[in-house]
SEKERO-833862 format. One line per field, with one value per residue: residue in three letters; x, y, z of N, C-alpha, C in turn; chain. Coordinates in steps of 0.02 Angstrom, whole numbers. Each point is the difference from the previous one (the first is absolute). Layout:
% SEKERO-833862
resn	Ala, ...
npx	X, ...
npy	Y, ...
npz	Z, ...
capx	X, ...
capy	Y, ...
capz	Z, ...
cpx	X, ...
cpy	Y, ...
cpz	Z, ...
chain	A, ...
***
This chain:
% SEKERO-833862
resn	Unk, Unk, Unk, Unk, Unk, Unk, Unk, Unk, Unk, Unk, Unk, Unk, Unk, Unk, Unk, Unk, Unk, Unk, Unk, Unk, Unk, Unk, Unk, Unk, Unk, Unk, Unk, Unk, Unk, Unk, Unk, Unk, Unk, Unk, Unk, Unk, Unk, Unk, Unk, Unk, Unk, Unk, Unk, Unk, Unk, Unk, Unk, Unk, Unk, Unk, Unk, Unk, Unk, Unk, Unk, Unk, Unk, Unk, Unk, Unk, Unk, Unk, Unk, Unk, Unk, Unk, Unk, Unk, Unk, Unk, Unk, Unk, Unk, Unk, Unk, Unk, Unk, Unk, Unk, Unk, Unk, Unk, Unk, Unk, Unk, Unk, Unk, Unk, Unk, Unk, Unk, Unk, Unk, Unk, Unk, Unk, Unk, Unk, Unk, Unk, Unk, Unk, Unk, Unk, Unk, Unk, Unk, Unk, Unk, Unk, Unk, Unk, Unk, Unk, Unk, Unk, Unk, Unk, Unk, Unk, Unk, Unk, Unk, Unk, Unk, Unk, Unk, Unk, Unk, Unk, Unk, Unk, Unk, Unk, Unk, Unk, Unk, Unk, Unk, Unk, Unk, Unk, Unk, Unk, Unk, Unk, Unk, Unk, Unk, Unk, Unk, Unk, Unk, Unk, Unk, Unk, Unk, Unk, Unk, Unk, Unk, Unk, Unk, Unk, Unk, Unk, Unk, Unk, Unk, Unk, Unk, Unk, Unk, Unk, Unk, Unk, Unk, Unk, Unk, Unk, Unk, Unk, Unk, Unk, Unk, Unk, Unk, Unk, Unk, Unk, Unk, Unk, Unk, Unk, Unk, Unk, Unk, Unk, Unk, Unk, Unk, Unk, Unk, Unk, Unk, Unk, Unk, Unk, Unk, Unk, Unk, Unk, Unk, Unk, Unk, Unk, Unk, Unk, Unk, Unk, Unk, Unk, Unk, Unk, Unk, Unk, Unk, Unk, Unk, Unk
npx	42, -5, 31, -15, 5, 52, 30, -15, 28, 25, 12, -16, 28, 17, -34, -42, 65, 1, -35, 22, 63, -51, -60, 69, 14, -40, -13, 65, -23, -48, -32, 25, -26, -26, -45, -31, 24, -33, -64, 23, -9, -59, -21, 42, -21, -62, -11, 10, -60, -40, 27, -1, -49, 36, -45, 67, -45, -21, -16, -65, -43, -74, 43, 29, -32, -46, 65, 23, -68, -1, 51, -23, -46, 42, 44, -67, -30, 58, -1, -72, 23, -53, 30, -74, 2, -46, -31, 38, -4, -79, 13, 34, -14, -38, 47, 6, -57, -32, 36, -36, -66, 21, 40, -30, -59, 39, 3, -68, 7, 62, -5, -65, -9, 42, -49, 1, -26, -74, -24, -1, -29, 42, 39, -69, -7, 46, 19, -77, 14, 35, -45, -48, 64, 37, -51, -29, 61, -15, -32, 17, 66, -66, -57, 53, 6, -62, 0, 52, -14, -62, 32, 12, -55, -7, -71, 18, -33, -29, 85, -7, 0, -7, -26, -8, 21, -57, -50, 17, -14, -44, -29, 0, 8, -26, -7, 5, -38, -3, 30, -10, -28, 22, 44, 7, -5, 19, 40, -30, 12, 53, 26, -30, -4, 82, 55, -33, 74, -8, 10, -2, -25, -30, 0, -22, -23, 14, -21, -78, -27, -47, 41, 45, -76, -13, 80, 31, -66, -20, 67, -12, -22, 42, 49, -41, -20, 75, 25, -67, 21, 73
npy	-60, 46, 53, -7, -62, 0, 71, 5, -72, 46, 44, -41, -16, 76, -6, -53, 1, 46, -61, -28, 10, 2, -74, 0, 18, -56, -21, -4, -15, -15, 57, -18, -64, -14, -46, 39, 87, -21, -40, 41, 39, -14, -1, 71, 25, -75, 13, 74, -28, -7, 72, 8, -53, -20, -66, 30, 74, -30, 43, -30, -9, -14, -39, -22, -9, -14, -8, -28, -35, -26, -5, -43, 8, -5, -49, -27, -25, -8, -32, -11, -11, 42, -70, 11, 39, 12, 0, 28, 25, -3, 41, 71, -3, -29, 58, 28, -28, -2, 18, 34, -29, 17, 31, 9, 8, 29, 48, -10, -5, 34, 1, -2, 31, 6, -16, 45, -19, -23, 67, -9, 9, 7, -40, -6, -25, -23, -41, -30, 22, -44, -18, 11, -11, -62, -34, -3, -7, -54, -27, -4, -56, -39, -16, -48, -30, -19, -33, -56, -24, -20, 0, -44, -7, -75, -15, 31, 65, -32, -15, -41, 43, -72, 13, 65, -24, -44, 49, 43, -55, -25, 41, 23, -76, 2, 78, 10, -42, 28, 48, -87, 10, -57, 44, -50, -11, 57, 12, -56, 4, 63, -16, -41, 54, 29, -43, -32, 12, -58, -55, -44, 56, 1, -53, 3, 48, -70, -25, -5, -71, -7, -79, 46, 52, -47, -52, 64, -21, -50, 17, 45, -8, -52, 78, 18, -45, -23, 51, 23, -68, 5
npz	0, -51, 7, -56, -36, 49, -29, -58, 6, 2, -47, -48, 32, -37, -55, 77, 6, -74, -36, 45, -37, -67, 6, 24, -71, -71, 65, -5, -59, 13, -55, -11, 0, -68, 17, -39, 13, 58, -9, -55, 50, 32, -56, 18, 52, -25, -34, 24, 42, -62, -46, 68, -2, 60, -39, 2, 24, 13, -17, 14, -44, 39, 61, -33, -23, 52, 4, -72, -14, 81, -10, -39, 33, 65, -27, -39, 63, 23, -60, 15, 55, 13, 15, 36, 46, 16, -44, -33, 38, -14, -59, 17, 55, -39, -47, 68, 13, -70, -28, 56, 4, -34, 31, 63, -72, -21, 49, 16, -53, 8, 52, -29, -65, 9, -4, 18, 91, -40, 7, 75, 31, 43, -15, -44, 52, 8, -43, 26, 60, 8, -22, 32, 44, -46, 21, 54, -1, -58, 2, 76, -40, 3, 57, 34, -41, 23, 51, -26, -67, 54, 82, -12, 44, -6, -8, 56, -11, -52, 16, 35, 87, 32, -47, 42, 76, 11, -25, 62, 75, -36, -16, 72, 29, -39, -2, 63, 6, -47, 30, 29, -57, -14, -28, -52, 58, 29, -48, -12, 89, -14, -70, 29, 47, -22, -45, 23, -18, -26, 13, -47, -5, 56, -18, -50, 11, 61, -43, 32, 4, -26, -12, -9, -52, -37, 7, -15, -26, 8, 1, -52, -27, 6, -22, -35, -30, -15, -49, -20, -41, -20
capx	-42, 34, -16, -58, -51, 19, -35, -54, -24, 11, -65, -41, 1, 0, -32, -25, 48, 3, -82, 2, 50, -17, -31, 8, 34, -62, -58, 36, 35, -63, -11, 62, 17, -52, 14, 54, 63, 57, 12, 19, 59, 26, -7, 82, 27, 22, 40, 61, 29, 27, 58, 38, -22, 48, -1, 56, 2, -43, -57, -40, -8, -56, 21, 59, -62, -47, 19, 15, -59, -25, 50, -14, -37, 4, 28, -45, -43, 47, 34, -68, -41, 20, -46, 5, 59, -20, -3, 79, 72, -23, 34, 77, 20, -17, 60, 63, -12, 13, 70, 15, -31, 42, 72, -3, -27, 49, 31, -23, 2, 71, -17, -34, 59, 47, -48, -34, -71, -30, -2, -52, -53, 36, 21, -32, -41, 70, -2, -55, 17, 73, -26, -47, 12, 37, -51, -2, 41, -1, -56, 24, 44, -14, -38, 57, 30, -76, -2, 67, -8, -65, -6, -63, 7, -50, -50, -28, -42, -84, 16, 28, 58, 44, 20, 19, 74, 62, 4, 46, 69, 24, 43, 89, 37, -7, 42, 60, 6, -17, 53, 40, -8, 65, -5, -9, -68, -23, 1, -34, -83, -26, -25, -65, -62, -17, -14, -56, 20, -6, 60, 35, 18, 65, 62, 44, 23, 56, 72, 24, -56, -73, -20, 41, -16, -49, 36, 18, -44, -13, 39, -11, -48, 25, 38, -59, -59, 22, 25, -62, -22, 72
capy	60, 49, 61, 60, -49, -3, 54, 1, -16, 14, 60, -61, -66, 31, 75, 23, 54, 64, 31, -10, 66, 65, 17, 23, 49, 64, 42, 39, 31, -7, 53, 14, -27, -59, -76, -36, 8, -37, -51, 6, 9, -76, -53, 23, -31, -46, -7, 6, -42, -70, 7, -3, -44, -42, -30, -29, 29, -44, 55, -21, 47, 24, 38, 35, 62, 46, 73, 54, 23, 68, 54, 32, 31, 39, 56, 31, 43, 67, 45, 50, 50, 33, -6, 22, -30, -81, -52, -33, -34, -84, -43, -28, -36, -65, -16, -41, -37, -38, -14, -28, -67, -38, -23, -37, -52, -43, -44, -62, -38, 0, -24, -63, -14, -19, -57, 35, -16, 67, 26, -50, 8, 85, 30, 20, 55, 76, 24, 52, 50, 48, 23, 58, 61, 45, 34, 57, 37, 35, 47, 36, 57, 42, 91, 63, 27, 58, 71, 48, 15, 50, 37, -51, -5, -22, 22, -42, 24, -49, -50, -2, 31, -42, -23, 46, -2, -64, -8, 47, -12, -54, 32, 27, -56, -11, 24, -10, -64, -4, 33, -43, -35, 23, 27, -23, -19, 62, -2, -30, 23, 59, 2, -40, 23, 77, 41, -50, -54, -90, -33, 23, 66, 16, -50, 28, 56, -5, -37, -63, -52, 7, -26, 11, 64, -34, -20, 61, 47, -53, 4, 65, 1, -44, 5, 50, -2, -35, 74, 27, -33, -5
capz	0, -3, 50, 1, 22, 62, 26, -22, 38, 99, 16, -15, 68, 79, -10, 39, 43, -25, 21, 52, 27, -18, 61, 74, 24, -11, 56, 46, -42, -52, -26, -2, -59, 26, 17, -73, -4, 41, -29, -54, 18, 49, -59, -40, 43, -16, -62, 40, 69, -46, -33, 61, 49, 1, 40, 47, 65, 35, 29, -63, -62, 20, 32, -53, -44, 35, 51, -36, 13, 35, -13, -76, 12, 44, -48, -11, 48, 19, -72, -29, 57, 64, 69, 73, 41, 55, -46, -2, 47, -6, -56, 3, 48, -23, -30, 42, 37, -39, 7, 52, 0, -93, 5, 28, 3, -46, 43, 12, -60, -2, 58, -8, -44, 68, 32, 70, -22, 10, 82, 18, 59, 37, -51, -62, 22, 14, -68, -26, 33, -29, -60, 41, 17, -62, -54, 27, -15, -72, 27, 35, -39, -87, 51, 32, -67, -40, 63, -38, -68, -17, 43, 21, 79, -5, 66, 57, 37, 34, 21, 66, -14, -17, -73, -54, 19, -15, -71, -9, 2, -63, -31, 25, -15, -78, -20, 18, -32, -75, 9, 16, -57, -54, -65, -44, -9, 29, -64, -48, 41, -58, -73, -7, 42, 1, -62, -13, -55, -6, 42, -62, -12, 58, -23, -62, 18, 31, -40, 19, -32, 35, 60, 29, 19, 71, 60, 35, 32, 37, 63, 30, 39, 70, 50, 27, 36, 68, 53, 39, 60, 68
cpx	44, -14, -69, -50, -19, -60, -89, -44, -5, -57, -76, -34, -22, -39, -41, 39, -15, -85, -2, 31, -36, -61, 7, 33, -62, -37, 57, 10, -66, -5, 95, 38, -57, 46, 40, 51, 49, 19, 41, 99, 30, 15, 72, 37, 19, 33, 87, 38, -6, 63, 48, 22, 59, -3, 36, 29, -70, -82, -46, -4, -44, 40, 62, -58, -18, 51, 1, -41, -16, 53, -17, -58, 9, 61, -27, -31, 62, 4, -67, -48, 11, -40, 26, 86, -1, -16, 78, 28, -35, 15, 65, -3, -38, 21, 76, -12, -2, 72, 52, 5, 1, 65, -3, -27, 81, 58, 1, -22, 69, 9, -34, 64, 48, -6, -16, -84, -16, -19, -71, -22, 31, 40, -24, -38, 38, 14, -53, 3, 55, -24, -52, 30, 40, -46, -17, 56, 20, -65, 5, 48, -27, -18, 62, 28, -43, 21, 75, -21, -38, -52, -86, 1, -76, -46, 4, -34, -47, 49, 1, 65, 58, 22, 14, 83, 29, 29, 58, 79, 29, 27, 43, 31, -2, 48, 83, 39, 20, 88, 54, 31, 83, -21, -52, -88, -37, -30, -30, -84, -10, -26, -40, -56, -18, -9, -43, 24, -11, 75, 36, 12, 54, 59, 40, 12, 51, 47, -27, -50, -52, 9, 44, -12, -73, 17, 1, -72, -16, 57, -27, -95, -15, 25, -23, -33, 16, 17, -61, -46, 17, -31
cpy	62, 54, 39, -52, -24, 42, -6, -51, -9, 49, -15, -29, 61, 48, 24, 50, 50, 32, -15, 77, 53, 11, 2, 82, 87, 16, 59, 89, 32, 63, 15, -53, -61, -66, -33, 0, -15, -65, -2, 3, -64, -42, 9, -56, -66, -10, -4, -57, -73, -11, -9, -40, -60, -53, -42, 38, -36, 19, -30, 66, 58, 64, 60, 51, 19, 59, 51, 17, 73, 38, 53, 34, 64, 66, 28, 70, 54, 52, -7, 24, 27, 3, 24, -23, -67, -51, 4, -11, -82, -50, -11, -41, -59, -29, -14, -49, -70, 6, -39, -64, -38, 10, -61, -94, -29, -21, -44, -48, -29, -45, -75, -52, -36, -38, 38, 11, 74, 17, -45, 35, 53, 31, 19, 72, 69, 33, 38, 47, 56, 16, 38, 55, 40, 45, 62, 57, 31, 69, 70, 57, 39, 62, 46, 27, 53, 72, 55, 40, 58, 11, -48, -28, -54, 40, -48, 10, -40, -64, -6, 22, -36, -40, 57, 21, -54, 3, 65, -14, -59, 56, 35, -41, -12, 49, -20, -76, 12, 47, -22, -56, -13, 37, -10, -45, 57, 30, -23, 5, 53, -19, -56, 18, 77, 19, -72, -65, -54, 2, -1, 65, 13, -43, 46, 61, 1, -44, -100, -30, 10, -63, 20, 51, -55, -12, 63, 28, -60, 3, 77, -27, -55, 25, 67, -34, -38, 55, -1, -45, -17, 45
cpz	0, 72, -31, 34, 62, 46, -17, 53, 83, -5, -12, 63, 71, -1, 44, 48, -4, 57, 78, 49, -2, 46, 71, -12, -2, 30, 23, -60, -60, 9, -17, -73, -20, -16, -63, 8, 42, -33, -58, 39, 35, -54, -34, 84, 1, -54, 3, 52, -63, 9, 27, 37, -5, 71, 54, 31, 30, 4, -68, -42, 34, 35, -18, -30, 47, 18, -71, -57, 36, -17, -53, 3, 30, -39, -65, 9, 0, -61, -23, 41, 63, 56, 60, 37, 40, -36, -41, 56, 29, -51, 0, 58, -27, -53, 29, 9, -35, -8, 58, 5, -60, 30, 68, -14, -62, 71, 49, -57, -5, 64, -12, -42, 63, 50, 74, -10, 13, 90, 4, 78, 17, -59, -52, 42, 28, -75, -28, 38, -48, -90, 17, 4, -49, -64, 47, 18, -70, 1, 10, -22, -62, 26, -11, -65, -37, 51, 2, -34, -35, 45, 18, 48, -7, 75, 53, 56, 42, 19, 91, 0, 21, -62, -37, 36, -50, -91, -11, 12, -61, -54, -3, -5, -67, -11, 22, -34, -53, -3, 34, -44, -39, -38, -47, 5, 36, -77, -20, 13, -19, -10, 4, 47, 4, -77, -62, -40, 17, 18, -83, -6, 47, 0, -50, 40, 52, -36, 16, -32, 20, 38, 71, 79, 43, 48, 28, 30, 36, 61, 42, 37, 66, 25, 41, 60, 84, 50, 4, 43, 70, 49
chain	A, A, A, A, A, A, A, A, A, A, A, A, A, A, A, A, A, A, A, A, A, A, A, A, A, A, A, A, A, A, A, A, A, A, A, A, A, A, A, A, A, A, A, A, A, A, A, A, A, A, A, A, A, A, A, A, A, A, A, A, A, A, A, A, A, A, A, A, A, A, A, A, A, A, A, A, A, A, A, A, A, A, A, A, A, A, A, A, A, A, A, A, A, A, A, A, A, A, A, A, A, A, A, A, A, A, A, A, A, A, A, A, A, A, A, A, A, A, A, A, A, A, A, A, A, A, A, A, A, A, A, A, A, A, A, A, A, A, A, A, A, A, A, A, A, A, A, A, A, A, A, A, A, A, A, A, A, A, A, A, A, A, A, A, A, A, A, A, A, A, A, A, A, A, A, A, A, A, A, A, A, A, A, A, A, A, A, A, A, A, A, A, A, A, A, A, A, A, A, A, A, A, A, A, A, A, A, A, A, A, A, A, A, A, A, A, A, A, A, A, A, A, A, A, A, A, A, A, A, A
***
């Protein structure tokens, strides 16, 4: 089977992804783009994750697409519209986050590969923890990057005013956290939360791989989140 053929038929076999991505992402985004066009975009996204797709980093096909799929969307959404603030810093932070959780699921694939078992009772359940809270820290850094940038301060008025401390001292620690950072992945949390690029964009622009610029945001955001959780 040649490569076009290859491809042709991965996208063939998956075409429910595109329509799946586009309906979790269109309640968040409607009057802003319709349903086609995500789909049309999610539809460049697989295509892309075919062409790509290398089944001896371990990670099935489904899962290899779903993250760059939503990607393709979300970088979409960035270069034809202009959405609210709170609704992006929910997309980018659900574009870390996929990244996130696509670099983590190839290294527990790498891991399986190697014959190590998968996490089982305390241990699966510390891991979903430690993925909770990394998503909630991507999050988190997207606010703080909106509230740099363009002086955005989400509301917390109608919150308890114990969730409206606790939501203050996380982002002093966020900040400070984020300025403890090496270099180079301090850098790369730029240019992927303040100035909106995909982990590829910000790769090339530091000189490194997009799988390279995943490992680097995948360490930056563990190592966040252990200082704020510490």
């Amino acid at each position: 089977m040649d490569e076009s053929e290859r491809v042709r038929k991965l996208v063939e076999a998956h075409l429910e992804l595109p329509q799946r991505a586009a309906g979790m992402i269109y309640p968040r985004v409607r009057g802003y783009m319709e349903f086609e066009e995500l789909v049309a975009l999610a539809n460049a996204g697989l295509t892309e994750a075919a062409s790509r797709y290398d089944p001896a980093r371990g990670a099935s096909f489904p899962t290899f697409a779903w993250y760059r799929v939503q990607g393709a969307i979300i970088d979409g959404l960035r270069r034809a519209t202009n959405l609210p603030r709170r609704t992006w810093a929910r997309l980018v932070a659900l574009r870390a986050a996929s990244d996130y959780l696509e670099n983590r699921a190839e290294r527990e694939a790498a891991l399986a590969q190697k014959g190590a078992p998968a996490p089982s009772g305390a241990a699966a359940l510390t891991a979903l923890r430690d993925a909770m809270s990394a998503i909630r820290t991507m999050y988190m850094t997207s606010l703080e990057a909106l509230r740099e940038t363009q002086g955005f301060d989400p509301p917390i008025e109608a919150e308890p005013v114990e969730e409206q401390l606790d939501a203050s001292r996380f982002a002093t620690r966020l900040r400070e956290a984020i300025e403890e950072l090496p270099e180079r992945e301090r850098a790369l949390m730029r240019k992927h939360y303040w100035e909106g690029k995909n982990l590829m964009e910000a790769g090339v622009e530091l000189g490194i791989s997009k799988s390279w610029a995943s490992r680097l945001h995948a360490q930056a955001v563990e190592r966040l989140r252990a200082i704020i959780d510490g």
